[in-house]
C-alpha positions as CSV (number, residue, x, y, z in Angstrom):
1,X,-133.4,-89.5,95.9
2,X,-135.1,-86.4,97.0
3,X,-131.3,-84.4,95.6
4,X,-132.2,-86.1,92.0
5,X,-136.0,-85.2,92.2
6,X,-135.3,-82.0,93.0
7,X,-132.1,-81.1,90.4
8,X,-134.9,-82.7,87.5
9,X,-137.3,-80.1,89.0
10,X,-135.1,-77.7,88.7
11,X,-134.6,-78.5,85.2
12,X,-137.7,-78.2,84.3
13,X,-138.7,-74.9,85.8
14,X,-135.6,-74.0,83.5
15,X,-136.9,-75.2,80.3
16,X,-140.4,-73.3,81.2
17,X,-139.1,-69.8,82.2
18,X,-140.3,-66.9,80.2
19,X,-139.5,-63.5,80.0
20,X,-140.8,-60.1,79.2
21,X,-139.3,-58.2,76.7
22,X,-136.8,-56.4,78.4
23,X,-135.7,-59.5,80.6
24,X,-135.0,-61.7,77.0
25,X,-133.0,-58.6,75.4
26,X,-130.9,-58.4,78.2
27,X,-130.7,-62.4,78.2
28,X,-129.6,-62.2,74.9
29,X,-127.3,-59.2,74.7
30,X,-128.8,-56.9,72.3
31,X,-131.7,-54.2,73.1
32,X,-135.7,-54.1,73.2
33,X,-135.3,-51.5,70.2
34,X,-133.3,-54.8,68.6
35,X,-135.8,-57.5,69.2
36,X,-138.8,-55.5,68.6
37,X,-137.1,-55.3,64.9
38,X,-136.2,-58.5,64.8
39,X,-139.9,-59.2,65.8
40,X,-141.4,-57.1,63.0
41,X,-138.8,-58.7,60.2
42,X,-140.3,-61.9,61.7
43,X,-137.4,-63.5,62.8
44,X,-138.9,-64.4,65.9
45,X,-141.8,-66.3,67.0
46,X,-144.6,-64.7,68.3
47,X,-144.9,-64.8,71.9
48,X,-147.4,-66.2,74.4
49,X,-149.8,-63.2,75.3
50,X,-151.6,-63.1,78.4
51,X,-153.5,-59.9,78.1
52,X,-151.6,-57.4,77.4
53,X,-147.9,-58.8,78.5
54,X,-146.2,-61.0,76.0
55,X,-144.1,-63.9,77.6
56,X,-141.0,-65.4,75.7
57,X,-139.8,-68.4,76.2
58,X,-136.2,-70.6,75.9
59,X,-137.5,-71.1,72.1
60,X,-137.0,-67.6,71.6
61,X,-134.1,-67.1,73.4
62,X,-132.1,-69.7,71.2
63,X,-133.5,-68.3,67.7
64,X,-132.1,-64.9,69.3
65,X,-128.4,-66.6,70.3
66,X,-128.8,-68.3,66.6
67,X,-129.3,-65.4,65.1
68,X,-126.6,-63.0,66.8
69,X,-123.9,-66.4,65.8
70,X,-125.2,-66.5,61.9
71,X,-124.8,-62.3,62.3
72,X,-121.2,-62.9,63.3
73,X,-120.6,-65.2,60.4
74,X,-121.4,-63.1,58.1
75,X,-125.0,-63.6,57.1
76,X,-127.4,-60.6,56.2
77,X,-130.7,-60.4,57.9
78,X,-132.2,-61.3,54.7
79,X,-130.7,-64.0,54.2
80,X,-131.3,-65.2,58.3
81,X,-134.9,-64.7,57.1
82,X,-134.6,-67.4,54.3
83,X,-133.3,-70.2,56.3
84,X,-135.8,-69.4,59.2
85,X,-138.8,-69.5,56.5
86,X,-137.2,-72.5,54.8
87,X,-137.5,-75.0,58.1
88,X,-140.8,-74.8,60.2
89,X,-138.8,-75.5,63.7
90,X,-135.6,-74.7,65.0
91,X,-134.1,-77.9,64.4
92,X,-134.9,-77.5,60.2
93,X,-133.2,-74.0,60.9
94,X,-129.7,-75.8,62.6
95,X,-130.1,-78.7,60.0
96,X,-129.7,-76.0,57.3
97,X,-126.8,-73.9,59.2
98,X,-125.7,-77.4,59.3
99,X,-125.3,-77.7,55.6
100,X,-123.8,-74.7,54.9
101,X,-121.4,-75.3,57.0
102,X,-120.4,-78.6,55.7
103,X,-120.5,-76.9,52.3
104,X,-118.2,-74.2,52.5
105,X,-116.0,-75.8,55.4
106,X,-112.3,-75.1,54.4
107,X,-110.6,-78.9,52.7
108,X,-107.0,-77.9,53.4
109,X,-105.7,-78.8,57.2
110,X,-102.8,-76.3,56.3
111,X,-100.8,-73.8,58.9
112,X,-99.2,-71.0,58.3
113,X,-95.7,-70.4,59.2
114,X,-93.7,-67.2,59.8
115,X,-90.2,-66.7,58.9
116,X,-87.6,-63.7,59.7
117,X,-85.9,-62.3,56.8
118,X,-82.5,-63.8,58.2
119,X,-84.2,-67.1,58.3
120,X,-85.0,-67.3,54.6
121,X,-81.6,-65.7,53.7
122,X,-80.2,-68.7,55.6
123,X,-82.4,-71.4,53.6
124,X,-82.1,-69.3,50.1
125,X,-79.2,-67.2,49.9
126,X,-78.6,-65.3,46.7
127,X,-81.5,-66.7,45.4
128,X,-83.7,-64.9,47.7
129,X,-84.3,-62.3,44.8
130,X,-87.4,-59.4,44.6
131,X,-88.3,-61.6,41.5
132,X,-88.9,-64.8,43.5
133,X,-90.3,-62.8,46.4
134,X,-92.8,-61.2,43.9
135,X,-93.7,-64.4,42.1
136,X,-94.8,-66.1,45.4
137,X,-96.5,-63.2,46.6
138,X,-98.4,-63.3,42.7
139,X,-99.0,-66.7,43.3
140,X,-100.8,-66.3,46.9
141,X,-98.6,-68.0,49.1
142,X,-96.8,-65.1,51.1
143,X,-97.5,-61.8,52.9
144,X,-94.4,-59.6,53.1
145,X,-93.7,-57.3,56.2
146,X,-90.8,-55.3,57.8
147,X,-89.3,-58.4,59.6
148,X,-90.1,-61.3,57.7
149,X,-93.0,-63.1,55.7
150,X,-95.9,-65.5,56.7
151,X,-96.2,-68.4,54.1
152,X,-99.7,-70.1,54.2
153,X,-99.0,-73.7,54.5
154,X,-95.8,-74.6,56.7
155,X,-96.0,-77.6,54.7
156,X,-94.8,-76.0,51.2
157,X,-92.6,-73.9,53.0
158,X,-90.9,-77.2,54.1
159,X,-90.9,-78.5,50.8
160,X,-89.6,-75.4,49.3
161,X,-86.5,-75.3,51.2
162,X,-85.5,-79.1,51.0
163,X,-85.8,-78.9,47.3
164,X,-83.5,-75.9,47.1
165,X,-81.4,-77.4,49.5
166,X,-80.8,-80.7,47.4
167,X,-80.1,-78.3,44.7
168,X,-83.2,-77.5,42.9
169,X,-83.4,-73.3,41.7
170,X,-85.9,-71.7,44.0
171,X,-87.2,-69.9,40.4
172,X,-87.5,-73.7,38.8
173,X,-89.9,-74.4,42.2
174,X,-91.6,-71.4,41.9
175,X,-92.6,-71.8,38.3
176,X,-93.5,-75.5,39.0
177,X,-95.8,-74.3,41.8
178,X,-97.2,-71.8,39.3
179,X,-97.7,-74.5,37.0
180,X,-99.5,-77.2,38.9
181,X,-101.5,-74.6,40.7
182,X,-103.7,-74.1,37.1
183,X,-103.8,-78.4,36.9
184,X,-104.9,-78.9,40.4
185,X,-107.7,-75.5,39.7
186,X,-108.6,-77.7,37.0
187,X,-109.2,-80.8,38.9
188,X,-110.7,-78.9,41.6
189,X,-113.5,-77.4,39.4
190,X,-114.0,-81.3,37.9
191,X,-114.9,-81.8,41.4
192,X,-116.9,-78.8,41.9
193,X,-119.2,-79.9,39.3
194,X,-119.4,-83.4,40.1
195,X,-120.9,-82.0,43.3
196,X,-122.8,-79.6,41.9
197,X,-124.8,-81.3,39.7
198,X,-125.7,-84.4,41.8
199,X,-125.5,-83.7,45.4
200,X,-126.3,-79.7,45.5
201,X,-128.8,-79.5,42.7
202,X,-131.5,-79.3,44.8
203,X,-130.7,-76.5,46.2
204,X,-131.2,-74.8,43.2
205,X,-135.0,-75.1,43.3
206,X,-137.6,-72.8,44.6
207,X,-138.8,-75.9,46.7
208,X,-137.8,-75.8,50.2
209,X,-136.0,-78.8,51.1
210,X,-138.0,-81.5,52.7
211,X,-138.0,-81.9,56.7
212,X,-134.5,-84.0,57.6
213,X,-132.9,-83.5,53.8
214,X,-130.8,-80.7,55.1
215,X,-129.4,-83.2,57.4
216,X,-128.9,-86.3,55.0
217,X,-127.6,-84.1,52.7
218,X,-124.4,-82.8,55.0
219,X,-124.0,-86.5,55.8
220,X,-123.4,-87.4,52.1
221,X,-121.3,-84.1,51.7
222,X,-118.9,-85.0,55.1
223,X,-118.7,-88.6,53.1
224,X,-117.8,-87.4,49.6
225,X,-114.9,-84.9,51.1
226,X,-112.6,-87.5,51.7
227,X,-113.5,-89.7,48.9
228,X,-112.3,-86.5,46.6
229,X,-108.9,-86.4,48.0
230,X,-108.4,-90.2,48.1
231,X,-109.6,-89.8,44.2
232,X,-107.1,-86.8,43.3
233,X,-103.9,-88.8,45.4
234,X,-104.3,-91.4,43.4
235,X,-104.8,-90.3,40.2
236,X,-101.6,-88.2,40.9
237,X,-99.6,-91.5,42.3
238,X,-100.8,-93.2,38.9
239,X,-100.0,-90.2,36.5
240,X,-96.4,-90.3,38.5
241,X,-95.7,-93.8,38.0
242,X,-96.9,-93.2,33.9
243,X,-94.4,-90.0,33.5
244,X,-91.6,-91.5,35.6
245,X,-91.6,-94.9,33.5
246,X,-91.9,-93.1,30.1
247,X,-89.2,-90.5,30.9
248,X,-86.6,-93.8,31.7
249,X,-87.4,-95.6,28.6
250,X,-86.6,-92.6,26.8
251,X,-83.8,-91.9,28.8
252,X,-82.9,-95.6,28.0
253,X,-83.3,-95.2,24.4
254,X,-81.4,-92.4,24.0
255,X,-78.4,-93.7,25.4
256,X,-78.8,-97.1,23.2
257,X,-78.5,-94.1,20.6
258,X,-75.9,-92.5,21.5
259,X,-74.0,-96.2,22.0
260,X,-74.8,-97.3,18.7
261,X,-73.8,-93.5,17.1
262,X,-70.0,-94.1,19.1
């Protein structure tokens, strides 16, 4: 009992430690010179004073490690400044590094895949032209070096070679790929909008968004994501099942043609 009393204790005194300014630069990696800036941009809270000595506490030490992470990501201090001054705690600030996140989180689950040039002369053969190699390189989907390539989705790659293998022109894929790649761009910025206009248009405002809506709003974003796909497969199921009955009942018809013509 006395183990437990003692480890909560312990805890505690944790939670309440403060530091001087040089002891919560070096806590935090970066230099007094740093979080003196950092101070004056007011990206950090102001400390407790007591006198002259200014104490910092583990409040200030996470908006420090917070703002080092949204540094590595990418973000300008600027911008680090907006979402601070958007949220009136830390947990507004997270909420809206939350969002973000959920916003601009990649949708495809897609590896890549790296092939040796003998390895594609294998799967292609003569077809393994500079034309091809230059039209998927156009289209996005390869980097070329000395040795080999790396394709950006094993999954296509896959695909790719069984369809050239059951006899399908690697230049007839290509173009296909070429061609649904400006449909599904299409469908993709139907999407875009959709979202746009009734889940993210409140970020458009000059009105900061209201304490939890950061939060609410990444839920329904997480929700919609999957929804999207499940809407674009089966729209492209249902569009199959159109094209592939149409084509045979003209295929149909033409041979009733052609048996009637003999």
């Amino acid at each position: 009992m006395l183990i437990a009393v003692d480890k909560v204790r312990a805890a505690a005194d944790d939670r309440k430690r403060e530091y001087r300014v040089e002891e919560l630069a070096e806590a935090a990696g970066i230099t007094t010179r740093t979080l003196r800036f950092y101070r004056e941009r007011k990206l950090l809270q102001p400390p407790r004073k007591e006198g002259r000595i200014a104490w910092y506490g583990e409040e200030h030490l996470a908006r420090l490690r917070m703002i080092g992470e949204l540094l590595e990501r990418g973000h300008t201090l600027g911008g680090i400044a907006e979402l601070i001054g958007a949220g009136e705690s830390g947990r507004d600030v997270a909420e809206l590094i939350g969002l973000e996140a959920a916003i601009v989180a990649p949708w495809s689950d897609e590896t890549p895949v790296r092939l040796e040039w003998d390895e594609l002369k294998a799967a292609f053969g003569d077809q393994l032209t500079e034309e091809n190699t230059a039209e998927s390189i156009a289209q996005g989907y390869i980097t070329v070096e000395d040795d080999g390539i790396t394709h950006v989705s094993r999954r296509l790659m896959d695909a790719t070679t069984e369809l050239v293998a059951e006899g399908v022109p690697l230049s007839a894929v290509l173009d296909a790929s070429r061609r649904t790649r400006e449909h599904v761009d299409a469908i993709a910025e139907i999407f875009i909008e959709v979202v746009s206009e009734h889940l993210l248009s409140v970020l458009s405002g000059d009105t900061p968004l209201a304490p939890g809506e950061a939060a609410r709003l990444t839920e329904r974003i997480l929700r919609v994501r999957p929804l999207a796909r499940t809407v674009a497969d089966a729209q492209f199921t249902l569009a199959m099942d159109r094209r592939v009955r149409a084509e045979y009942d003209e295929l149909l018809r033409q041979r009733r043609e052609y048996g009637s013509e003999a």
